[in-house]
N, C-alpha and C positions, 0 to 999 in steps of 0.2 A: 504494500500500500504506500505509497509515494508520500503522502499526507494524509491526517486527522481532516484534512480540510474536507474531503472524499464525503464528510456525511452531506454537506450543503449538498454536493451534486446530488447525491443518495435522495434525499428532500426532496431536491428541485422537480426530478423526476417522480416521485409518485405523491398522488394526494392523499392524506390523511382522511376524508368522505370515504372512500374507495375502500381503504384498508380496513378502518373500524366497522362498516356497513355490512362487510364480511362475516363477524362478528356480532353484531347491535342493530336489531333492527330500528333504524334511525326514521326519522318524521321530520319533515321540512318545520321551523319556527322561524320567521322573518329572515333574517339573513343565514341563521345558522342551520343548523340540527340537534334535536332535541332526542332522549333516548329514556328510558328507566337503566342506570348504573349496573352494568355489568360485573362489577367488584362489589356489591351490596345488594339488600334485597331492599326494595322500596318500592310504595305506590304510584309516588307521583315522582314525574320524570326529574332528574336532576342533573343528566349529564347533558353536558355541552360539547358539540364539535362545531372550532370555528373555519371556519374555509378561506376565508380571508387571510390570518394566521396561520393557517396549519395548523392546529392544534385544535386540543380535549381537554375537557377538566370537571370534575364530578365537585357540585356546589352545594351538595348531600353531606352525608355521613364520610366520605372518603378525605373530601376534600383535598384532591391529589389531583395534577393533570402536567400535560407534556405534549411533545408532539409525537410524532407516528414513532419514531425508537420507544418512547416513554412508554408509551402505551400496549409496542408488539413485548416490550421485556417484563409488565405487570401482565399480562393478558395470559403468556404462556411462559412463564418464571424462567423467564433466561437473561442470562447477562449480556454484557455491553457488546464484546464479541460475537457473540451465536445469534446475537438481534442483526446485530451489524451483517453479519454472512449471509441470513436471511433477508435481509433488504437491498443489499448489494445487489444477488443474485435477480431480486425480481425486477427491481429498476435497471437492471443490464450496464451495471457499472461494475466494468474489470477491477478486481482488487487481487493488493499479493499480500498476506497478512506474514509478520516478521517470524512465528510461532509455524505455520504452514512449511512442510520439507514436502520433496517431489514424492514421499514414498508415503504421505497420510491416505490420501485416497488408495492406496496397494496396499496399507495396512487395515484399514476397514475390509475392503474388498479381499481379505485373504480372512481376515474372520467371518465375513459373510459364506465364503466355502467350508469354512471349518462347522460352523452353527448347521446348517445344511448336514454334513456327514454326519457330526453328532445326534441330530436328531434321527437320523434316518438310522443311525446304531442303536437307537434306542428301541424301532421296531423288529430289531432283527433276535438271530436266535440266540444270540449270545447277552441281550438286553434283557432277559428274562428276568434277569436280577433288581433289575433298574426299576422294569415296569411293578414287580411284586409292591417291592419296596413304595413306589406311587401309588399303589391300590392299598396297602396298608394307609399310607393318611391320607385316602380319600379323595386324591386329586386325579379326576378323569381328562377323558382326552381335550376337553376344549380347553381345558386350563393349563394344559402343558402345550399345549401349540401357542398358546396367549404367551407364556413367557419364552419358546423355543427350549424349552428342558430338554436335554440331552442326553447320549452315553456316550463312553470314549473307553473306546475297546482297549483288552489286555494287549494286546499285541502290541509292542512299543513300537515297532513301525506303521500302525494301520495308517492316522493320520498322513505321517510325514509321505506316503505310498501314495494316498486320495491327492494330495497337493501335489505332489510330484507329476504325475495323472495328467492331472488339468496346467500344467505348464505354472507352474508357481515356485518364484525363486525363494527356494529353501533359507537362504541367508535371511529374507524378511523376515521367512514363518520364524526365524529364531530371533528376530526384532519385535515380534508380534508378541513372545512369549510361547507360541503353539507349539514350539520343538526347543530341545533341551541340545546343546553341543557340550561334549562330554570332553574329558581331555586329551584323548589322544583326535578330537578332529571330528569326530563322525557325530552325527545327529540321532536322536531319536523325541519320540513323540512325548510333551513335556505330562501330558493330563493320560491316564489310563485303567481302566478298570474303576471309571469313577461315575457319578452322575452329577452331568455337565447343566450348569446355570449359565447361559448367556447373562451379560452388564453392560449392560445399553448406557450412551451418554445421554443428555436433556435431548438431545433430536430425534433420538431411537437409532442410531447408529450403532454397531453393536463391538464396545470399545476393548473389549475382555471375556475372562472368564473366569467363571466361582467352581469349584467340584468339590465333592463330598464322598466319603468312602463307601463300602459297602459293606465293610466288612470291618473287621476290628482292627485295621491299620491305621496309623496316627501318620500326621497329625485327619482329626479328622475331616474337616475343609480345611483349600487352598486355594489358592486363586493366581488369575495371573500377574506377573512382576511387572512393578512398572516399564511404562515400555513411552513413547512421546506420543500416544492417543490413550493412554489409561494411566492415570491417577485415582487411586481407591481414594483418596481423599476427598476427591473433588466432586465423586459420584453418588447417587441415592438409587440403591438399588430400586428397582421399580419405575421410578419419579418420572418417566416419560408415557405410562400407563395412569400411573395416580393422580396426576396435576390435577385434569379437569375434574374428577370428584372431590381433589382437596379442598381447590375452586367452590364448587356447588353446596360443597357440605360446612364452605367455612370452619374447618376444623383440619390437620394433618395427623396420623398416629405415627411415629418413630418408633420402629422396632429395630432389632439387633441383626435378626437373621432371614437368609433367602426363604427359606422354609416359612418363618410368620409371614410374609409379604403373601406368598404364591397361597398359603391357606386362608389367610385372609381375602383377599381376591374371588377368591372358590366361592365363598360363604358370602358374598355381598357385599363385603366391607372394602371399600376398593379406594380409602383415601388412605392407606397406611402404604409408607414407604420403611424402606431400613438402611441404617449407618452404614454396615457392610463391618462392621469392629466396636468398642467399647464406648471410643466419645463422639457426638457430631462434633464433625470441623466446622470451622469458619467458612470454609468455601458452601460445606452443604448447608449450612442456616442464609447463605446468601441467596440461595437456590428457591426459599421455600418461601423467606420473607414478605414478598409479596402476593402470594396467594391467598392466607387466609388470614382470621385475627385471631385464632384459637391452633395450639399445638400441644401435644401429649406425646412423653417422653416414656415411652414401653418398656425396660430397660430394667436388666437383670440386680437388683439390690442387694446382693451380698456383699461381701468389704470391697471386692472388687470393682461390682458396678456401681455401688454409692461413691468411689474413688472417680471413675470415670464418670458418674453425672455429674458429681462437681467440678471438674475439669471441665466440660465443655460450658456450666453453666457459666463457669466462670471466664474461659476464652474464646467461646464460640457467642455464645448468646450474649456473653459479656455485661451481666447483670449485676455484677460488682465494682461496673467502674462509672465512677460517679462523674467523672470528665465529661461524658457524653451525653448527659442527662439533658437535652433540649425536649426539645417539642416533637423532632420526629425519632427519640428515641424508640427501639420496636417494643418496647417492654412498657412505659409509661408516658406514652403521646397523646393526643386528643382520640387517637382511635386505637388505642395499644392492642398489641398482642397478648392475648391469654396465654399464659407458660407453665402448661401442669405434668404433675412426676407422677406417672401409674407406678406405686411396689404391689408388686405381682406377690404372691407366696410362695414362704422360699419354696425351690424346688418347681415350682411351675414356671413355663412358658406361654406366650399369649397364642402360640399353634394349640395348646392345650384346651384354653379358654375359647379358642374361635370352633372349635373341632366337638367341643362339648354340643353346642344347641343350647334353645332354650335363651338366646337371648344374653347368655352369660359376658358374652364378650364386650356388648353393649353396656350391657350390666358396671364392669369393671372398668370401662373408661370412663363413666358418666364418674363413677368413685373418685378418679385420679386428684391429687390435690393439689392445692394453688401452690405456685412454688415455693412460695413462703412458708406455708406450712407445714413442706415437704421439707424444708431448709432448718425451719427451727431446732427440731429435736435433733437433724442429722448433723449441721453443726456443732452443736451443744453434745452431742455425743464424740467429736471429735477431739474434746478438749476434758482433763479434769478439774472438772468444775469445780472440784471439793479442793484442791488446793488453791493455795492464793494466788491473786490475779487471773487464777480459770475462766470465771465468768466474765470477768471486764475483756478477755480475751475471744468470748463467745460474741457481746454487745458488737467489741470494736470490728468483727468481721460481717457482723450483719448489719452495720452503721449506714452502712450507704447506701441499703436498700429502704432501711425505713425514712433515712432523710428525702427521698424521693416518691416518700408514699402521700394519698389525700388524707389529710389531719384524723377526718373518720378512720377510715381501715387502719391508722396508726394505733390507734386508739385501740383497738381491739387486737390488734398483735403485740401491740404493747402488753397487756395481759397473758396472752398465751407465751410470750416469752419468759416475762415472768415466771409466770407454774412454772415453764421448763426448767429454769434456774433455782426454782425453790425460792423467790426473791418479791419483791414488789412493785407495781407497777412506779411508784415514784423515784424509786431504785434505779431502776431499768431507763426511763427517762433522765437524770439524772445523768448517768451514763453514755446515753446515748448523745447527749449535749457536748459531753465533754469528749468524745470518740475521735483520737485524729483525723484530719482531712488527707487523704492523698497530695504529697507532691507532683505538679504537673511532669510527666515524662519527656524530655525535650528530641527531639525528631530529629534531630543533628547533633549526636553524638560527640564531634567533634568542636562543636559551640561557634561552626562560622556563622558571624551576623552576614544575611542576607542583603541588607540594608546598606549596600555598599553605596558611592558614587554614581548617581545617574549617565549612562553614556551621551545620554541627549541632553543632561544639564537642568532637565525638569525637577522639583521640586515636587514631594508629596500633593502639594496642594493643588499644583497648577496639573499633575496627572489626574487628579479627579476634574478637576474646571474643565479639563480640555478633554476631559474620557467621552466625547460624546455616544463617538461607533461602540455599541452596545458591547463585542466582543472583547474591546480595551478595557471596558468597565468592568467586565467580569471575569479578565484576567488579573487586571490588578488586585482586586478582595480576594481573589485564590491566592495571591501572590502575597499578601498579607497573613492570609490563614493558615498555608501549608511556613511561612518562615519565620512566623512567631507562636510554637504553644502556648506561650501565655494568653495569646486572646481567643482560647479553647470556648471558653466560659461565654463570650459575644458571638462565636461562631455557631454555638450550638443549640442558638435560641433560633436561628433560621432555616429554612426548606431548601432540598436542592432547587426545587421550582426556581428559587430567585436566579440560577445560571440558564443561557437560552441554549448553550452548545449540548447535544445528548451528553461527551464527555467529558465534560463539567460536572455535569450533575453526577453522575457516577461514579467520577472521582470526589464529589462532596461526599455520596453516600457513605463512599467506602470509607473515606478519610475520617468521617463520623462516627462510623460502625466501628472503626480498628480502635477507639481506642486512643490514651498516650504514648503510641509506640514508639520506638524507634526509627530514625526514618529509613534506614536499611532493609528494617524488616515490614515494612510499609510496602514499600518501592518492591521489594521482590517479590512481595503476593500481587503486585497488581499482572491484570492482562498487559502483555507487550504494547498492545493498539493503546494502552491508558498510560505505559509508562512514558509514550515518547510524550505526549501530552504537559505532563506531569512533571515532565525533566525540561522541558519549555518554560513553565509558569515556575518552574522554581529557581528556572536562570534569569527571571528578567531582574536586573541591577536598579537597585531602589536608592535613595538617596537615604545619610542617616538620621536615625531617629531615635528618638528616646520610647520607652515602653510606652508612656502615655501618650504620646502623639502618635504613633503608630494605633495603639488602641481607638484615637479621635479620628485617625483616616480611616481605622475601619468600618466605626459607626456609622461616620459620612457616608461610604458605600453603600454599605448594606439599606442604611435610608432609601439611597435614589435606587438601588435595587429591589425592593421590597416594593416602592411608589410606581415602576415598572411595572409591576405585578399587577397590582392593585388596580390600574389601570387596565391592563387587559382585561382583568376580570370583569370591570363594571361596563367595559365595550359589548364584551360576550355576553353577557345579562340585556343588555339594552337590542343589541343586534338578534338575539331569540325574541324578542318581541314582536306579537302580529299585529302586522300594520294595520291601524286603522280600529286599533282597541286600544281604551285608555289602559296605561299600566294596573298592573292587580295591587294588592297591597302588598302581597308575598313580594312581589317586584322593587315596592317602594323601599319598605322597611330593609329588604336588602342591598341597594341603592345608598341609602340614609347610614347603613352601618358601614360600608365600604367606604363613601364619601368622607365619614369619620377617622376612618384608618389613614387614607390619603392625608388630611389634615396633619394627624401625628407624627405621618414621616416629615412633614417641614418643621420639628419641633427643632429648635437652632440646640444645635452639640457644643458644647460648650470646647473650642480653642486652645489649645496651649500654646505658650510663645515656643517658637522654633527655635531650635538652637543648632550652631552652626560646627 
């Protein structure tokens, strides 16, 4: 890909009407289109697409919107890349992306023969074991073609023999993972005498694979190594089957293993996906984020998995880090995400619970609990509380979930933490008051100010005076937000909506989601297409500045970015208007509060004297 610039063309060429109508069945309202919100249930219509803009935005319950990327990457839970690919290809704009080698497409297509063989091993006479083994838990034929379930014959050459067959250079299949090279040189078939799970990526591509024994040889699943189209990390077993019901049902279940997915499925329950291992990553909560506002965490609870749920609750979902804590945090935003922990009994599995009947499975997730209260005792059990400073070390780890809670629900978990502690509610507040604050984590390591010499000689002030061309304006408040952590805390009270370029926004996301990190480990989890992006807006040379005028330039922005907004918003409101009807009062009253918002962005920021 030449350039990021590529999305404009991407834009230029298809209209956002077209692509969402796909999708939403849309109704002409004065100049725009009007719809009932595709990400919410509602009666009366609230989503908007403007045509004039390009652009969508739900003035409902969501209150989210974007232009055609924004919208294909909440619609069908993919990131900035796989949206990107998909809109490339339909607008017939050539792109070469930095992460693409000539051998991706030869490595899907050599899994796609391999999926093919396995499954067809699976009907044969030596599958007998495979197929037993499936008619023991109940999974008939439609639901093993639904996932492509496999065999992979004893033979350690069967595979490498089928591939060879069909003209397949061997060296891939051992890039692919499908064949093992031994050491003296010769190949043979890496998966065998197993039963084969294909692992599709978000597109249904089919990126890997899972196997499972048959017999009492360890380990008992494996899967395949990473290879440059598979990352267990990055993947959710199932998630290109489960979207649209996690979609529908506003709700996702997390399970552990291929087996809960493929029997859940069986039975109805077709919003559950699985980790594929003990904790969700980071990548896969990015994956799910926008699909629903409820998730259940299915997840094996002995030392081990209460180890791993707190791990990912804590670096995947990132519900411990108080940095983050704005308005579109996913955990405690205007529209937050539900975050509930199913413990299962020990000893049980939820294949067990889906497999029983009777509704049990239902049953047990409607049980699951908030994760607060799944967090209480299990914190509180990680510490001895009965020697000194136990407790005040149970508080200080749960301090930053209750500082970010509504005064009510504080109120009442303040209580049950208490019991937990054997303590008092004014104890425990007490406590909680006095619980340190996180230091902010500085993203540059090495402590270079940003803020070097302007090349062009502009001063902070005269780059905002003169930011007119929208894309200067909101490269500079990036450029602000990604090279001062300290102005975390101003950053994090706003929406990516405020950036107009898709990856902008994306990089706010993610920039928000990750955390006080490192800017190292920042920068290396992002997609390649975000980092050149990313390595742009953090090289442009700023003039210096002290913490607090840098803080006042960033205020400034975000004002006239936020008054950008706002503006659209009340065009798109007025522009769905049908001509030739006096406005409704829903119209007005919404008018009247927007109109009010606009006012407050010209509230004067209070200046500091520059200093030279």
């Amino acid at each position: 890909m030449k350039s990021l610039a590529d999305t404009d063309e991407i834009k230029s060429r298809l209209d956002v009407v077209e692509i969402v109508s796909e999708r939403v069945q849309l109704q002409r309202a004065g100049r725009n289109y009007k719809a009932n919100c595709p990400f919410h249930n509602e009666k009366t219509p609230s989503f908007i697409v403007d045509p004039s803009r390009q652009s969508w935005r739900c003035f409902g319950q969501c209150a989210s919107g974007g232009d055609v990327f924004s919208f294909i990457m909440k619609i069908d839970g993919l990131e900035f890349g796989d949206a990107l690919r998909m809109l490339a290809q339909r607008a017939g704009v050539e792109v070469t992306f930095k992460e693409d080698t000539p051998d991706r497409d030869d490595f899907f297509a050599i899994n796609g023969v391999a999926l093919k063989f396995y499954m067809e091993a699976l009907l044969s006479d030596e599958g007998i074991s495979a197929r037993n083994y499936l008619d023991q838990r109940g999974l008939g034929d439609n639901i093993r073609q639904k996932f492509g379930i496999g065999y992979s014959p004893k033979g350690k050459s069967s595979l490498k023999a089928h591939l060879a067959f069909h003209d397949i250079d061997l060296d891939k299949a051992v890039e692919c993972g499908l064949l093992n090279r031994t050491g003296d040189g010769t190949t043979r078939d890496f998966f065998w005498g197993r039963l084969m799970f294909p692992i599709h990526n978000r597109t249904g591509q089919v990126a890997g694979f899972g196997a499972r024994s048959l017999d009492d040889s360890m380990p008992k699943y494996i899967n395949t190594s990473a290879t440059p189209i598979f990352d267990k990390s990055r993947i959710l077993y199932g998630f290109h089957i489960a979207r649209d019901a996690i979609r529908k049902a506003d709700e996702g279940v997390i399970v552990e293993g291929y087996m809960d997915v493929i029997a859940a499925h069986e039975h109805g329950y077709e919003n559950v996906v699985a980790s594929m291992g003990t904790a969700v990553t980071t990548e896969q909560v990015r994956q799910l984020r926008n699909l629903a506002a409820s998730y259940v965490l299915a997840l094996d609870q002995d030392e081990a998995g209460q180890e791993a749920t707190l791990r990912s609750l804590e670096s995947s979902w990132r519900i411990f880090n108080e940095s983050t804590r704005g308005k579109s945090d996913p955990l405690f935003s205007a529209g937050p995400i539900k975050l509930k922990v199913l413990s299962l009994p020990e000893g049980k599995d939820p294949d067990e619970f889906i497999r029983s009947g009777n509704g049990e499975w239902e049953k047990v997730v409607a049980s699951a609990a908030h994760v607060i209260d799944y967090l209480i005792p299990v914190v509180a059990g990680r510490f001895d509380v009965r020697s000194p400073g136990g407790k005040g070390m149970v508080v200080n780890a749960l301090a930053p979930l209750f500082r970010s809670m509504d005064p009510f629900d504080m109120e009442d978990y303040l209580n049950k933490l208490a019991n937990e502690l054997e303590s008092t509610p004014e104890v425990v507040r007490a406590a909680l008051q006095s619980a340190p604050r996180p230091k902010a984590n500085a993203r540059n390591p090495k402590g270079n100010d940003r803020f070097r010499a302007s090349a062009d000689g502009l001063s902070p002030d005269s780059k905002i005076n003169e930011a007119t061309n929208d894309t200067k304006l909101d490269e500079y408040a990036l450029s602000l937000i990604f090279g001062k952590p300290g102005l975390r805390f101003i950053a994090s009270k706003i929406s990516s909506e405020y950036f107009r370029r898709p990856e902008d926004r994306e990089l706010f996301t993610l920039w928000e989601s990750g955390g006080a990190v490192l800017e190292d480990e920042f920068t290396n989890a992002l997609d390649p297409l975000l980092k050149d992006r990313y390595d742009f807006i953090s090289s442009l040379e700023l003039v210096p500045a002290t913490d607090r005028e840098a803080e006042t330039d960033l205020e400034v922005c975000l004002k006239r970015l936020e008054r950008r907004l706002l503006h659209e918003h009340r065009d798109s409101l007025i522009s769905a208007q049908e001509s030739g009807h006096p406005p409704s009062s829903e119209l007005q009253d919404s008018l009247t509060k927007l109109d009010r918002k606009i006012r407050e962005t010209y509230e004067t920021v209070e200046t500091p004297t520059r200093t030279t």
